[in-house]
LUMZADO-228913 format. One record per residue (C-alpha): residue in one letter; x negated, y negated, z. Coordinates in steps of 0.001 Angstrom, whole numbers, padded with zeros to 6 digits, always signed. Example, Ala and Ser with C-alpha at 12.3 -4.5 7.8 and 13.67 -1.06 7.14 Angstrom:
LUMZADO-228913
A-012300+004500+007800S-013670+001060+007140
This chain:
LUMZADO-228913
X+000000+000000+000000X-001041-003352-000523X-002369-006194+001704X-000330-009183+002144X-003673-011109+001235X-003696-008847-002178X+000227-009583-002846X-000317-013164-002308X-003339-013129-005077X-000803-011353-007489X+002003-013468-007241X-000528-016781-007343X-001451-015093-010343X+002276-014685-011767X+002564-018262-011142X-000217-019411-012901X+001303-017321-016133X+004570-018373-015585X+003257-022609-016049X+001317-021715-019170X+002747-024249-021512X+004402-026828-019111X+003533-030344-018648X+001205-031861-016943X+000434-035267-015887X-002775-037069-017531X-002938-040543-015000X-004041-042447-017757X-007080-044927-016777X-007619-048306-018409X-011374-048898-019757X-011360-052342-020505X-011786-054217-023932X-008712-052474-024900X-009547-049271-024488X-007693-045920-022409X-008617-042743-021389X-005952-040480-021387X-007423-036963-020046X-008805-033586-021753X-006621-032384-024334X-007765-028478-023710X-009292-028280-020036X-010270-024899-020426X-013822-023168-021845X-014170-020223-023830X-016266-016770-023226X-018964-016111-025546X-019553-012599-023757X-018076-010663-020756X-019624-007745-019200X-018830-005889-016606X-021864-004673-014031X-023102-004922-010457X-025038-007161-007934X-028131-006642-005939X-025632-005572-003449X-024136-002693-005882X-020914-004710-005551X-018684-004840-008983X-019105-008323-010558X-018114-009910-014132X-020510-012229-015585X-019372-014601-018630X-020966-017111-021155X-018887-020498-020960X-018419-022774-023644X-016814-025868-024127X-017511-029255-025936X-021031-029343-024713X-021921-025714-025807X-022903-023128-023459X-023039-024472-020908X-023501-021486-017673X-022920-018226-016658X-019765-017881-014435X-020494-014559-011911X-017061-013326-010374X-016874-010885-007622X-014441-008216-008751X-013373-007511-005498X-012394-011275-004296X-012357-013061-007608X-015018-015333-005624X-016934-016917-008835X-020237-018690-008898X-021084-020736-012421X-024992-020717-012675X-025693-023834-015043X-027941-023037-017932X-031946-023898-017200X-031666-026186-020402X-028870-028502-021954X-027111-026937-024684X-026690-027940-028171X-024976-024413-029137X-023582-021414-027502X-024363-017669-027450X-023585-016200-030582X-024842-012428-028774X-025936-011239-025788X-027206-008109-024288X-026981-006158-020615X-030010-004413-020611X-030719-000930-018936X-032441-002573-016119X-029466-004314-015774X-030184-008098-016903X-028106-010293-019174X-029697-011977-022083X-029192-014358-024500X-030515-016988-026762X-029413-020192-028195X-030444-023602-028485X-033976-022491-029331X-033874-020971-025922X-034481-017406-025135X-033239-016380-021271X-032689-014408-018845X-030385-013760-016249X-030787-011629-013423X-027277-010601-011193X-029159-009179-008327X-030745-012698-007770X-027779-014629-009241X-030063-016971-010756X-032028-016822-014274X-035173-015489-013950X-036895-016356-017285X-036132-019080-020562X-039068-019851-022794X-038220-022447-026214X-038412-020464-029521X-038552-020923-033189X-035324-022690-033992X-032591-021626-033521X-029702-018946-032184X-029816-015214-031650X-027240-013845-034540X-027955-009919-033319X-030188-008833-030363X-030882-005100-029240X-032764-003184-026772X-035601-000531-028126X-036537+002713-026509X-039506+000913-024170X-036609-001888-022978X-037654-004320-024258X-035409-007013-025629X-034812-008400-029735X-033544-011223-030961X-033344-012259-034874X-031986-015678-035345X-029820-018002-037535X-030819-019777-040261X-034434-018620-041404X-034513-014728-039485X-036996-015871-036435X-037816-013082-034432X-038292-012703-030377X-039100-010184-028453X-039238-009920-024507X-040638-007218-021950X-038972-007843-018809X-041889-005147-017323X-045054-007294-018192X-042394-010634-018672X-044223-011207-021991X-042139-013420-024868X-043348-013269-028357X-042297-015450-030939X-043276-013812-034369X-041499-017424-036183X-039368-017367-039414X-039834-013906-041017X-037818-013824-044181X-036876-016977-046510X-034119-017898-048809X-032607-020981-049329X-029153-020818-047725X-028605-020429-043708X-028660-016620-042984X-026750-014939-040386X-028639-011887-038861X-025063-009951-036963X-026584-006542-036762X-030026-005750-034990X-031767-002066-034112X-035003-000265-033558X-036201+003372-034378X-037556+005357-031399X-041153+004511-033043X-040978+000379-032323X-040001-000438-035934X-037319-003126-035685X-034361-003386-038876X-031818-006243-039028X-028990-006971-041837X-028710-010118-043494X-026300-012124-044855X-023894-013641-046075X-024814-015461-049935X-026855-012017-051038X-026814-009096-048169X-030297-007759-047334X-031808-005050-045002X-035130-006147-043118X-037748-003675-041880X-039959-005633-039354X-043058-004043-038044X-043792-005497-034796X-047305-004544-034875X-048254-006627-037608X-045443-009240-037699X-044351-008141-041666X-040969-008592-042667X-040452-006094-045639X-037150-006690-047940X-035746-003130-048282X-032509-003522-050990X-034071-004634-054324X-032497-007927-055817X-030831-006857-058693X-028745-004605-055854X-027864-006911-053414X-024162-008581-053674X-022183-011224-051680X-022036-010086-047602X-023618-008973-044972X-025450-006046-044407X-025425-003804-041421X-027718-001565-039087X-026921+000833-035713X-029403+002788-033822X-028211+006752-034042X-028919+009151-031193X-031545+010845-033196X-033906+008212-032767X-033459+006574-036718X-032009+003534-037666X-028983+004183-040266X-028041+000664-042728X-025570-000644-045320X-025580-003200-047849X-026096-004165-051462X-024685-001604-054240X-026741+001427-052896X-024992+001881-050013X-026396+004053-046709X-030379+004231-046160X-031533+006340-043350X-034159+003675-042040X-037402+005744-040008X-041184+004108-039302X-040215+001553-041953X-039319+003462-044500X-036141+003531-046357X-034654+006259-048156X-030981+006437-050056X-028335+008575-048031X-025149+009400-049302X-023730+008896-045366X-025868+009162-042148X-025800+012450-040831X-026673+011739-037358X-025459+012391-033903X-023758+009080-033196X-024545+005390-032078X-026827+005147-029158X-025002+003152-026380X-026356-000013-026005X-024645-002375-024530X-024908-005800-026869X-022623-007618-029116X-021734-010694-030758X-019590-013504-029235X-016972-011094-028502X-019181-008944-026547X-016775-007222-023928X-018194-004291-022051X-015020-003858-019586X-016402-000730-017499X-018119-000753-014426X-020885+001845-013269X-018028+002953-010542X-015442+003513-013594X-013460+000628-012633X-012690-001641-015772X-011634-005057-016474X-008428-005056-018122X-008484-008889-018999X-010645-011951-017867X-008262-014691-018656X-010540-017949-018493X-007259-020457-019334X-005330-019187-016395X-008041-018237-014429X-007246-015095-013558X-009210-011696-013579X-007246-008647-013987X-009244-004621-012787X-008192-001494-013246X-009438+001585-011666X-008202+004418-013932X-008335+007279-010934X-005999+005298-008572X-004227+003774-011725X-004329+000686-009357X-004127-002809-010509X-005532-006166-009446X-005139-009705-010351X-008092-011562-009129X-007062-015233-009051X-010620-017300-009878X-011713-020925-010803X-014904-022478-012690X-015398-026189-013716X-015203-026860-017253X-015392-030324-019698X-012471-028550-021773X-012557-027705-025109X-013796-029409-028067X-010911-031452-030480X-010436-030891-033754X-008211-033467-034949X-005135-035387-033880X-002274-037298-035567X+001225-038759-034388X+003794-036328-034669X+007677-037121-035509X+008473-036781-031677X+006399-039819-030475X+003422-037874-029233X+000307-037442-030518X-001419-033505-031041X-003589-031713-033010X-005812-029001-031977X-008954-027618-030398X-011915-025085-031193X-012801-022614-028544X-010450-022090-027431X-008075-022169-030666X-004907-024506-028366X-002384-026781-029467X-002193-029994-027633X+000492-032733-027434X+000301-035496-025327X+003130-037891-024963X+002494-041715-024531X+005695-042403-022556X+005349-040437-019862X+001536-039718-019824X+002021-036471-019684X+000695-033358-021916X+001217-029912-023095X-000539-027133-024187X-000210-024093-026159X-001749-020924-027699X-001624-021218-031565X-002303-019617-034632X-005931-020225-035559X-008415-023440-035239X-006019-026921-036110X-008691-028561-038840X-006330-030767-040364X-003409-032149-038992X-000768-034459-040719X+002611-035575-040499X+005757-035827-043108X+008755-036887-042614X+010314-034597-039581X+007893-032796-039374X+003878-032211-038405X+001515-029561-040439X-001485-028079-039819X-004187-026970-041825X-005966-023830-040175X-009149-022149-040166X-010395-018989-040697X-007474-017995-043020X-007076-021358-044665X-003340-021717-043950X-000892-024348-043724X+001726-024379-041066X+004965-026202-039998X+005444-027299-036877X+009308-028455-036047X+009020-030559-032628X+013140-030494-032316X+012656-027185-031808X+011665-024607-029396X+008355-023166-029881X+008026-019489-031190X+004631-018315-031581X+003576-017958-034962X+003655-014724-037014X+003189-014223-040682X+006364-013288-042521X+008774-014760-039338X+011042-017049-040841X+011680-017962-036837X+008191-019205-036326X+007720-022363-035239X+005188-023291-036163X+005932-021714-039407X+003409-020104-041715X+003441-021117-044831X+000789-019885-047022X-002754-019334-047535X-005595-020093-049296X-008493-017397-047815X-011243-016867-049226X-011258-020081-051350X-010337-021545-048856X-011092-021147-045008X-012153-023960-042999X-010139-026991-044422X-011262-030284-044434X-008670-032540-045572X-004481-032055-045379X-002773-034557-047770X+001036-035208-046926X+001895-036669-050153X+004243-040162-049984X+006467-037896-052563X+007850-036235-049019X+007781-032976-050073X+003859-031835-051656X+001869-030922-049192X-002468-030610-050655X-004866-027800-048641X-008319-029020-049652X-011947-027165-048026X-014654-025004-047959X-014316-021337-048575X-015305-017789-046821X-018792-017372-045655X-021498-016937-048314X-019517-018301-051193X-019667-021415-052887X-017334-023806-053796X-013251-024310-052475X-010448-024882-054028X-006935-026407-053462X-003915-025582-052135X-000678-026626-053369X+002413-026346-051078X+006422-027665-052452X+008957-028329-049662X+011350-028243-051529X+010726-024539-054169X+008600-022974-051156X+006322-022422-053417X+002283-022429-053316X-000368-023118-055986X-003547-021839-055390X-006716-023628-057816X-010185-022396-057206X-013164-024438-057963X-013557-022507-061428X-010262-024879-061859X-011647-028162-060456X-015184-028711-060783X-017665-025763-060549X-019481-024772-056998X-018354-027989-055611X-015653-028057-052931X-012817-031165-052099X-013537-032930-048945X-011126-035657-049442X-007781-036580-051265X-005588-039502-051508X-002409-040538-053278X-002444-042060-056563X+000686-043372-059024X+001923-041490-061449X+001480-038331-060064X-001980-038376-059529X-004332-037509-057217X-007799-039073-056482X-010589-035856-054803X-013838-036541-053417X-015782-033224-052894X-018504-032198-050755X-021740-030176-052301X-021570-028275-048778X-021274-024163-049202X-018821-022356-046973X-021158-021175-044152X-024106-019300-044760X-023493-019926-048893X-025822-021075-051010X-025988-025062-052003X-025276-024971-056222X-023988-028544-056808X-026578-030768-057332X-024426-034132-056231X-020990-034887-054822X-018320-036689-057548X-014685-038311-057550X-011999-036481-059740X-008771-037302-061025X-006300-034797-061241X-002484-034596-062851X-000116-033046-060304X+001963-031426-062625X-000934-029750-064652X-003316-029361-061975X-005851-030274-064348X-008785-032947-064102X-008977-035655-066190X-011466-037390-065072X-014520-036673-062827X-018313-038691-062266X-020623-038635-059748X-020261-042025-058865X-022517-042502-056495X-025866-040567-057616X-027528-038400-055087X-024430-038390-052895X-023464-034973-051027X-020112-035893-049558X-017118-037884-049878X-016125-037616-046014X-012774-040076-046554X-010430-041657-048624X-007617-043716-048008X-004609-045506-050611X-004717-049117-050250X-003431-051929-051116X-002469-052664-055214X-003497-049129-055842X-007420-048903-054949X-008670-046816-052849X-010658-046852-050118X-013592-044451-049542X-016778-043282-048122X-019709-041168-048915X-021703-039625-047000X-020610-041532-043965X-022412-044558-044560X-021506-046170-047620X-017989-048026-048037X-016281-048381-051273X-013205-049795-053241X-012309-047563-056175X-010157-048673-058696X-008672-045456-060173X-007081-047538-063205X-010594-048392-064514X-011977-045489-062784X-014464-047825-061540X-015965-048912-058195X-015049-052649-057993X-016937-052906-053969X-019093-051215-051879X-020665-051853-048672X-023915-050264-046851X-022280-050048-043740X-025064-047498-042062X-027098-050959-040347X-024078-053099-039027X-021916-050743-037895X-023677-047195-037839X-022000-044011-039029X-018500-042932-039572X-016902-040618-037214X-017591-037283-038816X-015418-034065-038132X-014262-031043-040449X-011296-032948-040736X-012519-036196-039905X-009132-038976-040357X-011401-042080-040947X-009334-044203-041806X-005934-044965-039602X-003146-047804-041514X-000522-049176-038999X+003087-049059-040082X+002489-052757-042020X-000357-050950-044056X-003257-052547-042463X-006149-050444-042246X-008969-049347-039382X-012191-047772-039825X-012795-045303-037306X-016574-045231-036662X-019224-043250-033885X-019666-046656-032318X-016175-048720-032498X-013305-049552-034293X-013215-052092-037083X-010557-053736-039103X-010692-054094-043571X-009435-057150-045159X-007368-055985-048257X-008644-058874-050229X-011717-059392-049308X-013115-055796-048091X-014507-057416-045809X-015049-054849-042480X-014768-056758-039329X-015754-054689-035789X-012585-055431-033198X-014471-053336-030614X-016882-050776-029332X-016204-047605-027663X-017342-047116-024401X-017638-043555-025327X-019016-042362-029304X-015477-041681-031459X-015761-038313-032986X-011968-036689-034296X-009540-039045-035710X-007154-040914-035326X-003977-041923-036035X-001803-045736-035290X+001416-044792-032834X+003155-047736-031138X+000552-050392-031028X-002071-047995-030041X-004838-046423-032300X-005676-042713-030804X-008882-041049-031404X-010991-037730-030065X-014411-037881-027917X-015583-034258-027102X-012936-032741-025486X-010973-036084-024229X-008098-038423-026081X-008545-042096-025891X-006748-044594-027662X-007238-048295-028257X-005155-051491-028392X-004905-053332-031114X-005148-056894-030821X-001582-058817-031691X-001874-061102-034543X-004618-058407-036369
């Protein structure tokens, strides 16, 4: 039978499930000069690895990677008894966050990230080693026969190893070249030291490293290798099996390769490492975690020979997670979404209060039309419709009772969106971004309101290995692009230079494209103004008018030395207009005004904190993202 004490930690624990979603209240504070804070839209962090082991004291504890805004930023240690937690801050400041991790047999947890390799040691509760590496972040890592510790990192395959007998590091640098970012997922060594790692994801490629000498050796020829990853696992039998390219299996041994039809081995060695999902849930007693729930705090064990069990209530301190994008919705409020974890967030001006939701993928793009508020979402490039008059159903693809709604999608031409167009026509919605790793160039997404239709163009259809960063409006059924040279991630760079398009609606064909500005790799904004020009910039530094009639810049404005960069984001809402159609400029430092006849920018402030996600005009008030927290700014009466 339970203890009272262990009833009362359940039903705090039912409690904290039962507010998920509710309001709560932000207490607004003023800034001066204009400006408000209004809270943390997400005030939760993500894991980026949860294992489950033991103390110094043989006592069952959880230890987890947090990330938020900042990166990752400690290791949180709960007892899985008591749900008492410690958070151990990382021995440097973060500029990333795990991407793997491994428990080694001697029982430490390691990772490395921010050109930091560590150690962490849960019978001292403290890290016991970090040493600065080659740039930058462990993609695989693995344990060898001897224990000691491998890391191959993101983008130019550095390799690390670490003996935590003799506490030696070596860094053996960059080991393999190409000229895209490579992502290393899979790592393993043979029982005679020879490390092998898969590469990918432009051309897939198997590595054999020999740690004696510090030689990488490419083992797939080129004319083999295709678009992906390849993959490695350590097998019982002391060999290395790997896939990739159009060969298929290779039984990998003392650096050799040779072509297999399938491994024929005795099974995967147990090592206990992973990728950002790592999740070993068992404990050396049997007991498992069942679920380590970081946004309600609450840590849930299960001890299959009892079949008892617990909910651990626990608490860490987090910065919250980092913002996307935000826009005013049809209700009054403003929302948008966050990264890490993927949330909705709405935050109402009137009664300072906010709520937040689980949602269907990472908000990149928000916008509003008419009644109604759409996101653009990342990884499966989708658009969805968000209803705020009615109650929220969690999305599902193919529920017509979704709300949000799912739409359509765009994946793999496009995944992580950059720009979401609500056309003035009320009913076309435009998808623009970059598409699935290791490819090159996006496309565009067409949704109708009204048919429920989609349109799908791929860059073959645009402008070749180039991808749209930016859209705007134009008469006559037009529609002015700006693209971005940028590959989706880990892809190979093929565009020499960024250009402006023109494109009929009803054709979806270009008729016009230049690259306007030469040497330029991406047009971050653009914005309809006044008389039909546009407004735009490239590469987050250089203003322009374009005059789409002419197709023909008729200003443009180094705005890098008086006012510094633009605010920059996947989706990065620039430029905000007011409900008269005057127009802000949204940059890192402050907020500035542009005079529709002159184009003359004028600074009305700056931010006491750097602007990042924009920004949209509600009520007086223009709203913009720092980090993980939702400011807004007044704008002066008479502007």
């Amino acid at each position: 039978m339970e203890s009272d004490s262990s009833q009362l930690v359940v039903l705090l624990a039912a409690s904290l499930l039962a507010c998920a979603a509710k309001l709560t209240f932000a207490a607004s504070e003023e800034m001066g000069n204009g400006f408000r804070h209004h809270g943390v839209a997400t005030p939760v962090s993500s894991p980026r690895g949860i294992v489950a082991t033991v103390d110094g004291a043989g006592r069952n504890v959880v230890l987890v990677w947090l990330f938020d805004h900042r990166g990752g930023y400690a290791l949180l240690m709960i007892d899985a008894e008591t749900g008492k937690a410690d958070q151990i801050a990382m021995p440097f400041r973060p500029s990333s966050a795990p991407f793997a991790s491994v428990l080694s047999s001697g029982n430490k947890f390691y990772t490395h990230f921010t050109s930091r390799f560590v150690e962490f040691d849960p019978a001292q509760r403290a890290f016991t080693f970090c040493e600065k590496t080659a740039p930058q972040m462990a993609m695989g890592m693995t344990e060898d026969d001897n224990g000691v510790i491998w890391a191959v990192t993101y983008p130019n395959s550095g390799v690390v190893s670490f003996n935590p007998a003799t506490r030696e590091m070596k860094d053996y640098g960059h080991v393999y070249k190409q000229n895209w970012a490579q992502y290393q997922r899979t790592v393993a060594a043979d029982d005679t030291g020879w490390i092998y790692f898969g590469v990918g994801n432009t051309a897939c490629q198997l590595i054999a490293f020999d740690p004696r000498t510090g030689k990488a050796t490419p083992i797939i020829p080129e004319e083999k290798r295709k678009q992906g990853s390849a993959e490695v696992y350590r097998d019982k039998n002391g060999k290395v099996y790997g896939r990739g390219g159009k060969d298929g299996w290779h039984e990998l041994y003392e650096g050799r390769a040779t072509n297999i039809e399938k491994p024929a081995g005795l099974g995967k060695k147990p090592i206990i490492s992973g990728l950002q999902g790592l999740f070993h849930r068992r404990f050396p007693d049997g007991k498992k975690i069942k679920d380590c729930d970081l946004i309600h705090r609450v840590l849930t064990v299960e001890d299959p020979a009892t079949k008892e069990v617990r909910k651990l209530s626990f608490d860490y301190e987090s910065e919250g997670a980092h913002i996307m994008g935000l826009a005013a919705a049809p209700d009054g409020t403003i929302c948008g979404g966050t990264a890490f974890p993927m949330r909705f967030f709405s935050y109402n001006p009137k009664t300072d209060s906010w709520t937040n939701r689980a949602c269907h993928g990472q908000w990149n793009t928000v916008a509003r039309q008419g009644d109604r508020f759409f996101a653009g979402c990342y990884t499966d490039g989708c658009i969805l419709e968000w209803n705020p008059s009615r109650d929220w159903v969690a999305t599902k693809k193919g529920n017509a009772d979704s709300n949000p709604l799912y739409l359509a999608a765009a994946k793999p031409t496009i995944i992580r969106p950059h720009d979401l167009l609500a056309h003035p026509d009320g009913k076309t919605l435009i998808l623009a971004g970059t598409p699935a790793y290791g490819c090159t160039g996006g496309g565009l997404l067409f949704w109708d309101r009204q048919t429920r239709k989609s349109t799908l163009l791929t860059h073959e259809d645009i402008l070749l290995y180039h991808s749209t960063q930016s859209l705007a409006a134009l008469p006559g059924g037009k529609l002015l692009g700006g693209t971005t040279t940028a590959p989706g991630t880990g892809g190979e760079r093929k565009a020499k230079q960024a250009e402006l398009y023109i494109m009929d609606m009803a054709t979806k064909r270009v008729e016009w494209h230049a690259p306007v500005f030469p040497g330029t790799s991406t047009y971050n904004d653009l914005c309809t103004g006044a008389g039909g020009l546009v407004y735009g910039f490239a590469d987050c530094k250089r203003f322009f008018v374009f005059d789409p009639r002419t197709r023909k810049v008729v200003h443009e404005a180094d705005t890098k030395t008086p006012f510094g960069s633009t605010n920059n984001q996947q989706g990065p809402r620039v430029f905000v207009q007011d409900p008269r159609g005057a127009t802000y400029i949204l940059f890192y430092k402050g907020i500035a005004r542009l005079d529709p006849k002159t184009f003359e920018i004028t600074l009305l402030a700056n931010s006491p904190v750097p602007i990042g996600p924009g920004g949209d005009y509600l009520d007086g008030r223009i709203y913009f993202g720092s980090g993980s927290h939702v400011y807004s700014y007044e704008v002066p009466k008479g502007r």
